[in-house]
C-alpha positions as CSV (number, residue, x, y, z in Angstrom):
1,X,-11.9,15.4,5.1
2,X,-12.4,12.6,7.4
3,X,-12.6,9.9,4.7
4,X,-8.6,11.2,4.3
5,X,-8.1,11.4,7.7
6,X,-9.5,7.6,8.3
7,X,-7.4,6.2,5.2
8,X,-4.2,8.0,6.7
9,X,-4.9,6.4,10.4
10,X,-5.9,2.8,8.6
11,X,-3.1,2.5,6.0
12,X,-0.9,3.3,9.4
13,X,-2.4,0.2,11.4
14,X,-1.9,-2.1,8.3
15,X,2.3,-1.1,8.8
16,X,1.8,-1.6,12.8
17,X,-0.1,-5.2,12.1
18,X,3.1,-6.2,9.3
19,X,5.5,-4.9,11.7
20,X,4.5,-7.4,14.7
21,X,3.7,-10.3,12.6
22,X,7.3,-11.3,12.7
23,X,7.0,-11.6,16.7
24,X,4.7,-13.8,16.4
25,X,5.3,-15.6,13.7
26,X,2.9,-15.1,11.9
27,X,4.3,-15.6,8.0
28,X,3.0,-12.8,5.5
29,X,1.6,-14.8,2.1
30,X,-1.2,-16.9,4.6
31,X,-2.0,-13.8,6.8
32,X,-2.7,-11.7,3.8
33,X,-5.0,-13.9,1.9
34,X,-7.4,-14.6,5.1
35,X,-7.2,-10.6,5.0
36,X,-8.6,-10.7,1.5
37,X,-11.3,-12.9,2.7
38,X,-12.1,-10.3,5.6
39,X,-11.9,-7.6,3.1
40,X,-14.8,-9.4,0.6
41,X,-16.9,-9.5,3.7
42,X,-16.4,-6.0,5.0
43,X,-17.4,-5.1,0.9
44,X,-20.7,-7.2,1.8
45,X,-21.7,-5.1,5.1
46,X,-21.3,-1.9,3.4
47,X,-23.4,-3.4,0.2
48,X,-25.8,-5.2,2.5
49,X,-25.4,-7.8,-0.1
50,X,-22.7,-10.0,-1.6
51,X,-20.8,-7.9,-3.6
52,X,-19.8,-10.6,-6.1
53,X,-22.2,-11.4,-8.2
54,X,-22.0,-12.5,-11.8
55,X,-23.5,-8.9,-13.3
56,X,-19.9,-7.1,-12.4
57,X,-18.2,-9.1,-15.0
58,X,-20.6,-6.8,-17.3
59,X,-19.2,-4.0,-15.4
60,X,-16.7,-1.2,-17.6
61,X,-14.2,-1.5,-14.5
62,X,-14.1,-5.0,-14.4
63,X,-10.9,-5.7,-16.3
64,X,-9.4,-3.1,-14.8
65,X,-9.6,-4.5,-10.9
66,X,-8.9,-7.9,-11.6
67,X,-5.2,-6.3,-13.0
68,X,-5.2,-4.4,-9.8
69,X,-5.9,-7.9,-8.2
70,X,-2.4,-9.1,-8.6
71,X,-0.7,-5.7,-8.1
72,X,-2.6,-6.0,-4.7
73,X,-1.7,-9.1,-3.9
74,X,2.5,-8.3,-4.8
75,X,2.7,-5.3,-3.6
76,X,1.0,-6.1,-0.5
77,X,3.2,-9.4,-0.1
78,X,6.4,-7.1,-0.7
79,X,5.5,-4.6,1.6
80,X,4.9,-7.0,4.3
81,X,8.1,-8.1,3.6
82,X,9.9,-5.4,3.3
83,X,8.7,-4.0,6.8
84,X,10.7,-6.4,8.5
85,X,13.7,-5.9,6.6
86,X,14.0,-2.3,6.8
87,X,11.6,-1.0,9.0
88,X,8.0,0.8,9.6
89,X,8.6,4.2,8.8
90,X,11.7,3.7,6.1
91,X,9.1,1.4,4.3
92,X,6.0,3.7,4.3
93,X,8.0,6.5,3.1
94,X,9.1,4.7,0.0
95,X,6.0,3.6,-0.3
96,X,4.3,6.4,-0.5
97,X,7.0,8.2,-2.8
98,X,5.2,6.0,-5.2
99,X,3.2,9.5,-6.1
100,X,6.0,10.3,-8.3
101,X,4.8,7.5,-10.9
102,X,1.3,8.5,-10.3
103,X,2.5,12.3,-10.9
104,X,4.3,11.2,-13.8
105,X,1.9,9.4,-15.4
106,X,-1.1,12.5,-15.1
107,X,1.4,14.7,-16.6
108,X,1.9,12.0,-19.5
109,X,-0.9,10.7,-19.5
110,X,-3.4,13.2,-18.8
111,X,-1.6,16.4,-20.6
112,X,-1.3,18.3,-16.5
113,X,1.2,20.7,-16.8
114,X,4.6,20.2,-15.3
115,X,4.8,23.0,-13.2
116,X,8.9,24.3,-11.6
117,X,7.3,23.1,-8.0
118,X,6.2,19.9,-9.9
119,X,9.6,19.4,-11.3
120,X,11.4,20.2,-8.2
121,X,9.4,17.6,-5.9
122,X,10.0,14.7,-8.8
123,X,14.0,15.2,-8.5
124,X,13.7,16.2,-4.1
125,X,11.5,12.6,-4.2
126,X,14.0,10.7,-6.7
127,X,17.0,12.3,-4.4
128,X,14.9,11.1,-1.0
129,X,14.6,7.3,-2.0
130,X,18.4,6.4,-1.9
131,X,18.6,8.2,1.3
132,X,16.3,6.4,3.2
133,X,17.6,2.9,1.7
134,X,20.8,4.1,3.8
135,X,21.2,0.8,6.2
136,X,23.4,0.0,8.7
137,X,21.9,-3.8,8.4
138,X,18.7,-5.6,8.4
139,X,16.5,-4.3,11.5
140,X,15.2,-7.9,11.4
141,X,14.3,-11.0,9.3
142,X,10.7,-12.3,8.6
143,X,9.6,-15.6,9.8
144,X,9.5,-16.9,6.2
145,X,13.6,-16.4,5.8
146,X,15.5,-19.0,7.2
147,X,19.1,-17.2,6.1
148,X,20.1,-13.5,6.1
149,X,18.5,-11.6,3.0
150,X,21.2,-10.2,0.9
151,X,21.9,-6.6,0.0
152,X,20.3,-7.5,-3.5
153,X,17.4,-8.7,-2.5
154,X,16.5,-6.4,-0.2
155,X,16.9,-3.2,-2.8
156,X,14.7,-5.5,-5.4
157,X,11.9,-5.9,-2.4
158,X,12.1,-1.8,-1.9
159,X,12.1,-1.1,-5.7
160,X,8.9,-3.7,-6.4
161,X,7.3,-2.3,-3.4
162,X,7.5,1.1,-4.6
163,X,6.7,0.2,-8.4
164,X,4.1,-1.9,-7.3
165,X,2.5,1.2,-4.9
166,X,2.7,3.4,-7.9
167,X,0.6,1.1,-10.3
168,X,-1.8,0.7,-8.0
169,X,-2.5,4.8,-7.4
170,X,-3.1,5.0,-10.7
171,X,-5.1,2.1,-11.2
172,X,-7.3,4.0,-8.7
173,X,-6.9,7.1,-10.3
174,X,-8.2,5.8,-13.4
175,X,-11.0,4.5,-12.0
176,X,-12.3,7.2,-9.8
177,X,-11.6,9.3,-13.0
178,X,-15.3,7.8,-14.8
179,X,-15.2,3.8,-14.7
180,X,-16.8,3.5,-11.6
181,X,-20.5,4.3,-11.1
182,X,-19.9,5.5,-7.4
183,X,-17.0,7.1,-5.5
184,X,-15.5,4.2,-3.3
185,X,-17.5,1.5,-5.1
186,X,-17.5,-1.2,-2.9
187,X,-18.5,-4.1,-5.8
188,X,-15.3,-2.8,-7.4
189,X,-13.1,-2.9,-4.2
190,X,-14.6,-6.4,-3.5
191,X,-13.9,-7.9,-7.1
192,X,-9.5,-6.0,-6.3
193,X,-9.9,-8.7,-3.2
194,X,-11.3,-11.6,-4.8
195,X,-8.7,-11.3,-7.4
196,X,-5.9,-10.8,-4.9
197,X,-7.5,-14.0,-2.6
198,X,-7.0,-16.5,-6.1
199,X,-3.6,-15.0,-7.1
200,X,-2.7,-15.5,-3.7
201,X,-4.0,-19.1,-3.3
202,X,-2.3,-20.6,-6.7
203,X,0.8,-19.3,-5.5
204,X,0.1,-20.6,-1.9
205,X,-0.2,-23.9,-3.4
206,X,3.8,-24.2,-4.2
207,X,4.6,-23.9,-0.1
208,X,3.3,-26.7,2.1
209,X,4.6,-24.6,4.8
210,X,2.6,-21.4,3.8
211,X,-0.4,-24.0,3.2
212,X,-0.5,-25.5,6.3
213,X,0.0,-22.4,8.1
214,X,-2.9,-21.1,6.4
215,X,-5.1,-23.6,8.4
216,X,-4.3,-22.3,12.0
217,X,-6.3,-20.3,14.1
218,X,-2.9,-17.8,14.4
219,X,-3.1,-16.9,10.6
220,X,-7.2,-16.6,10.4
221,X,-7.0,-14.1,13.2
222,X,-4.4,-11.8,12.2
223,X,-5.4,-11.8,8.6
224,X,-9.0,-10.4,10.2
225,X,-7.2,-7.7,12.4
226,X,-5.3,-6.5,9.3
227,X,-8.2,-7.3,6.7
228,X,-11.2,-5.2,8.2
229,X,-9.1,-2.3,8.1
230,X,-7.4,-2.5,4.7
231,X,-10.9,-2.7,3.3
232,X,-11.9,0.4,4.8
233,X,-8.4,2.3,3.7
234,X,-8.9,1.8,0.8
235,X,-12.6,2.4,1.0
236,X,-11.6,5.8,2.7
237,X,-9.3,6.6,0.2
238,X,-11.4,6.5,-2.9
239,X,-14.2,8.3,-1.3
240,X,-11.6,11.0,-1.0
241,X,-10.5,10.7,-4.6
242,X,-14.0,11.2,-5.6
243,X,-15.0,13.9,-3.4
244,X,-14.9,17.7,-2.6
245,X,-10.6,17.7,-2.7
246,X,-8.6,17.4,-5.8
247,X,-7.2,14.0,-6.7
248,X,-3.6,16.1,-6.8
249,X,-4.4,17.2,-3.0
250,X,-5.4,14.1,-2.1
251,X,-2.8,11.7,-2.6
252,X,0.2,14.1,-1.3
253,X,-1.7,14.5,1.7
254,X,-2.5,11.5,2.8
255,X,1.4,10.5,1.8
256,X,2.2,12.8,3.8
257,X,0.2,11.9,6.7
258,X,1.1,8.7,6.5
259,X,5.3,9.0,6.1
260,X,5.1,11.3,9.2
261,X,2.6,8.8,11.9
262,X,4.5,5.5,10.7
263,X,7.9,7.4,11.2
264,X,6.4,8.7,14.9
265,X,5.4,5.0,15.5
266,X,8.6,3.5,14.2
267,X,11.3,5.8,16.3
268,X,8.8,5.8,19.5
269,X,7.3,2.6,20.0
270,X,9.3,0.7,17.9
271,X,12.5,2.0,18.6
272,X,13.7,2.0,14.5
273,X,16.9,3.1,14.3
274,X,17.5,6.8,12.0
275,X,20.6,8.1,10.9
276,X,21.5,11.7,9.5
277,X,21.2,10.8,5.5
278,X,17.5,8.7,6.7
279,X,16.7,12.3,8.1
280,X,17.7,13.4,5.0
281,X,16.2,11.4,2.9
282,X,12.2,12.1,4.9
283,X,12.8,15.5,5.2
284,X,13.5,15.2,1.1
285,X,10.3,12.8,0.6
286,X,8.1,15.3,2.6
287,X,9.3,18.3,0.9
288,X,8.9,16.4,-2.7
289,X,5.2,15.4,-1.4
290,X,4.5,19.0,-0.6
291,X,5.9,20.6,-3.7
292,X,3.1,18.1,-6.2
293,X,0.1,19.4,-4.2
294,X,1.2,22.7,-6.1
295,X,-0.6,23.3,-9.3
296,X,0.8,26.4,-10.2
């Protein structure tokens, strides 16, 4: 239980760190990849050695996290994005509605039964995401937009976001499910970050104004406040995936969780704006969230 509870509080930070970035200009693509580099180093001191060594390319999950490597690295990059655009809690609820690919593809994939609660949370959580996409306008713009983001561009950085989210739970899944030799492996976690870091980097390489940001002492420390703990999230996270609580309880819960503390933060401290269809639209996402735990 605690491994959830620490992967809820930590995925929470990581929305609080993308969410004051823009303050300080700190710009997303830079920040994240000095994260990855805090994230390969927090593998090593839970290894007690260098996680990356030549024998995991021998490994049956190897393949496997190097395609999670670039889903990382997007979908991280979008949701930083996206934060600033349409806000803390809005963003972490759609991300985390990403459970209905991950329910989808179990019932697919895996032949789980789609149960009447199971059906209903699929069309409450496909009925919740337009809902919460309900704006007003922009809360803010990121420091690496220089002109107001369109409508259009703003749906495509939810709908990637949430896409992204979902291939990445079941990425996870499918590793937790036998690939890896322990729960929470941190070689495999490691090899997801050194992907990320060389994905990251090429595509660094096309902005000298990501580049040279990437060389300031601004960028190296935030991407350590926001690495460390995205290490141990997900850390947390497959620990309880492979533990004493159902993969099924697991994710809705800690969805949960996290929908309700980011929305806490966003309204409280950060004074994100909610209309009546937003409400709406979480009470829907909660309610879908709740109904999957079900396995009736």
């Amino acid at each position: 239980m605690w491994d959830l509870i620490l992967s809820v509080v930590l995925a929470v930070f990581l929305g609080i760190c993308f969410k004051v970035w823009p303050r300080f200009e700190v710009r997303v693509l830079p920040g994240i990849i000095h994260n990855y580099i805090a994230c390969i180093v927090a593998a090593a001191g839970v290894i007690g050695s260098w996680p990356l060594q030549y024998s995991v390319v021998h490994e049956a999950w190897f393949l496997l996290a190097i395609s999670l490597s670039l889903f990382f690295i997007a979908g991280f990059y979008l949701f930083g994005i996206s934060i600033s655009v349409w806000g803390m809690a809005t963003m972490s609820a759609v991300q985390k509605m990403s459970l209905l690919i991950s329910a989808l593809y179990a019932i697919v994939v895996y032949g789980e039964a789609l149960s009447i609660y199971k059906g209903m949370g699929i069309v409450l959580g496909l009925a919740a995401i337009p809902l919460l996409l309900v704006r007003q306008k922009s809360v803010s713009i990121p420091a690496e937009q220089d002109n107001e983001i369109s409508n259009g561009r703003a749906l495509a950085l939810v709908i990637g976001t949430f896409l992204l989210a979902g291939g990445i739970e079941i990425g996870l899944l499918v590793a937790e499910s036998g690939l890896v030799d322990t729960t929470g492996d941190p070689r495999f976690i490691a090899v997801i970050f050194a992907g990320a870091f060389v994905f990251g980097w090429i595509i660094m390489l096309g902005s000298p104004i990501d580049r040279a940001a990437f060389f300031t002492w601004k960028h190296l420390l935030a991407g350590w406040l926001l690495g460390v703990p995205n290490f141990f999230s997900i850390y947390f996270l497959m620990r309880a995936i492979g533990g004493v609580l159902d993969a099924s309880v697991v994710f809705p819960v800690n969805n949960i969780a996290t929908i309700l503390l980011s929305t806490l933060l966003g309204v409280f401290i950060f004074r994100e704006t909610f209309g009546l269809k937003n409400s709406w639209g979480m009470v829907f996402a909660l309610l879908s969230l709740t109904l999957l735990t079900f396995n009736l």
